[in-house]
C-alpha positions in Angstrom: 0.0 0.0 0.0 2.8 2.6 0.6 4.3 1.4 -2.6 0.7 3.1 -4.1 1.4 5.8 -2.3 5.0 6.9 -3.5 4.0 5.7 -7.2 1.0 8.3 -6.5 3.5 11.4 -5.2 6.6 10.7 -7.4 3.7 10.6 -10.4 2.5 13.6 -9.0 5.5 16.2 -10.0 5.4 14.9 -13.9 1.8 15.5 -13.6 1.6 19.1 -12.2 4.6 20.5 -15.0 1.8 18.7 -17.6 -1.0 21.1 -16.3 -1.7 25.1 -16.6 -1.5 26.8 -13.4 -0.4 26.1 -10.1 -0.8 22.4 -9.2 -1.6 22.7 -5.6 -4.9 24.4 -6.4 -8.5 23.0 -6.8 -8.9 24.4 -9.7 -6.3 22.1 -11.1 -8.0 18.6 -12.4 -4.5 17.0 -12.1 -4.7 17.5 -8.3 -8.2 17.4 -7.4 -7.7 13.5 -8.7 -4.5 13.2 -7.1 -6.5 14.3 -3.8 -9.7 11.9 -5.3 -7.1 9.0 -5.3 -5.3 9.6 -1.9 -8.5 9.6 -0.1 -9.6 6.5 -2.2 -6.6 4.9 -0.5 -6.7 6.1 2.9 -10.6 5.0 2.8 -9.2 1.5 1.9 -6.6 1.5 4.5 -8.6 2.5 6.9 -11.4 0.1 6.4 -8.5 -2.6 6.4 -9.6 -3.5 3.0 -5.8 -4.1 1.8 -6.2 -6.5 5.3 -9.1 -8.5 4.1 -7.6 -9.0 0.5 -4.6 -10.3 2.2 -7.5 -12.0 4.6 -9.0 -13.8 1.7 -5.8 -14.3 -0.4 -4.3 -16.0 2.5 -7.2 -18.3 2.4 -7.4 -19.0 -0.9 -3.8 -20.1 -0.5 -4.6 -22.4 1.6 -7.4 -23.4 0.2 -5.6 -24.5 -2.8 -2.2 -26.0 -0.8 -5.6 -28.5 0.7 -6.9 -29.1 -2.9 -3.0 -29.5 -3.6 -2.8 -32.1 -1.0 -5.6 -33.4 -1.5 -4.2 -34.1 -4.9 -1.4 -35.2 -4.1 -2.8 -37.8 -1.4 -5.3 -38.7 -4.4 -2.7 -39.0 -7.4 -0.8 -41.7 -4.9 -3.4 -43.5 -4.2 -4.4 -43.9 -7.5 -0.6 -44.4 -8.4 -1.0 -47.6 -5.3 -4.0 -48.8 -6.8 -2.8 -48.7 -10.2 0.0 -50.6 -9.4 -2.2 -53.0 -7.5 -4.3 -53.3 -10.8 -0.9 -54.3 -12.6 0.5 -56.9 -10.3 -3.0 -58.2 -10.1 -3.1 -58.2 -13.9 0.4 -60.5 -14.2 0.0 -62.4 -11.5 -3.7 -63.4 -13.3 -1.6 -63.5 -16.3 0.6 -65.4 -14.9 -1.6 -68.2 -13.1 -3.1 -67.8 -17.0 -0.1 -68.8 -18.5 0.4 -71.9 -15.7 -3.1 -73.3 -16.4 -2.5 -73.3 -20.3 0.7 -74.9 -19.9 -1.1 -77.5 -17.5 -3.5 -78.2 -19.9 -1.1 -78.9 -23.0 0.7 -81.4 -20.8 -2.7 -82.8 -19.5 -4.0 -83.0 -23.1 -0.2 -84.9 -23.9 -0.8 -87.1 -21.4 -3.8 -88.0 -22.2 -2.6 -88.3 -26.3 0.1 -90.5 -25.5 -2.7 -92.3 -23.3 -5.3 -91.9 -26.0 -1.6 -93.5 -28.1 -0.7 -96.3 -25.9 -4.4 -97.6 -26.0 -4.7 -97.8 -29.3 -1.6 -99.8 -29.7 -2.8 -102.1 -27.4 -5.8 -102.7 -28.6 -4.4 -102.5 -32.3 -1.7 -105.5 -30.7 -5.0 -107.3 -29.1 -7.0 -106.9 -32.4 -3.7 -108.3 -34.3 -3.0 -111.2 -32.0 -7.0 -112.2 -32.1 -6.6 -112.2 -35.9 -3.9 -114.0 -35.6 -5.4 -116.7 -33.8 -8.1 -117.0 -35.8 -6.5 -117.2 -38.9 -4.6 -120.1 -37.5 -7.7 -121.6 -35.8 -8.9 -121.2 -39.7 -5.7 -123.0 -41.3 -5.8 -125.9 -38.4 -10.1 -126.1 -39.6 -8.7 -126.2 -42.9 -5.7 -128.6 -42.8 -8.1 -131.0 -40.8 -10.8 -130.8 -43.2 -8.1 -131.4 -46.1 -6.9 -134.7 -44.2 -10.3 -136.0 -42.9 -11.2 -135.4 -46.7 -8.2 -137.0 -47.3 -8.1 -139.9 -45.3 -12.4 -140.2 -46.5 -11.3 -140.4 -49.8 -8.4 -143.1 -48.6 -10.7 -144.9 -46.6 -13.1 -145.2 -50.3 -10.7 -146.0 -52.2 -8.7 -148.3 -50.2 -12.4 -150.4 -49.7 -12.8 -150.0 -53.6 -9.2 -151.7 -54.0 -10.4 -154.2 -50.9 -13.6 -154.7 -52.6 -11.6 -155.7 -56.1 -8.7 -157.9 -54.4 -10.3 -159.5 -51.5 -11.8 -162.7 -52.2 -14.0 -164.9 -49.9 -10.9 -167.0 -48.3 -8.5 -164.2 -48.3 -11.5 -162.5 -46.3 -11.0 -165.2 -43.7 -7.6 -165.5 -43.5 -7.9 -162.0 -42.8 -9.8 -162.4 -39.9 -8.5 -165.3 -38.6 -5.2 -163.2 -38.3 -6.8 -160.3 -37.1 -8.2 -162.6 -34.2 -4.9 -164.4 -33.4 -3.0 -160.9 -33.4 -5.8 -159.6 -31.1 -5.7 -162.5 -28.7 -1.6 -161.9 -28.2 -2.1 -158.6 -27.8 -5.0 -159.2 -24.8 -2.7 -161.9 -23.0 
């Protein structure tokens, strides 16, 4: 406020060599508002207005170091809980990448399962056709030799039938009889 003052009287000099007349004088508009202002002042410093602006500055001040802090405090908990957010986000990531990697292994294990069946059962399905293919060939080899031995039989009673003869018939017997008898004894 004295800074207003001195502005106001050093101005004051400049402003009375600009006027006609003698500057101390009502008559001189340059002064008159000179006067005007000084009481303007003294009105305000008396009234303690420059007080009550410093008053109210002073609280604005502080009003805005609280929003400041306020800030602050906000912008850090934010900055906490962002960083909460992110270590949330990789360790869900993480535990992410952990159950995808569990699951290829458990779908490997499960292939080479799925792998080791199949062989078994392919080995099982072999083995069975195996068997029955030789269970076929034995069918097959025995009907070849009881058709065999049928046809043997025939025609060994055909070449019977032709050779034998009534008393070779007997003889026959007879021998059959006698070779029975020593075997039974």
């Amino acid at each position: 406020m004295r800074c207003v003052l001195a502005l106001a009287l050093a101005a004051a000099p400049g402003a009375a060599q600009a006027a006609s007349g003698p500057f101390f004088s009502l008559g001189n508009t340059d002064f008159v508002v000179l006067l005007a202002f000084l009481l303007f002042v003294g009105v305000l410093v008396y009234f303690r207005v420059p007080g009550l602006l410093g008053g109210l500055l002073d609280k604005r001040a502080a009003q805005i170091r609280a929003d400041l802090g306020e800030a602050r405090a906000l912008r850090e908990e934010a900055q906490a809980l962002l960083a909460s957010y992110e270590r949330k986000s990789r360790e869900v990531k993480d535990q992410a990448e952990r159950i995808v990697a569990q699951a290829r292994d458990d779908a490997k294990a499960a292939a080479d399962l799925a792998k080791d069946e199949l062989r078994r059962g392919i080995t099982r399905r072999l083995a069975a056709a195996e068997e029955q293919i030789q269970a076929a060939e034995d069918a097959a080899v025995r009907a070849v030799r009881d058709r065999a031995i049928a046809v043997a039989v025939a025609a060994a009673g055909d070449v019977i039938a032709r050779q034998m003869t009534e008393e070779r018939g007997a003889a026959l017997i007879d021998g059959a009889i006698t070779e029975v008898e020593k075997r039974l004894n």
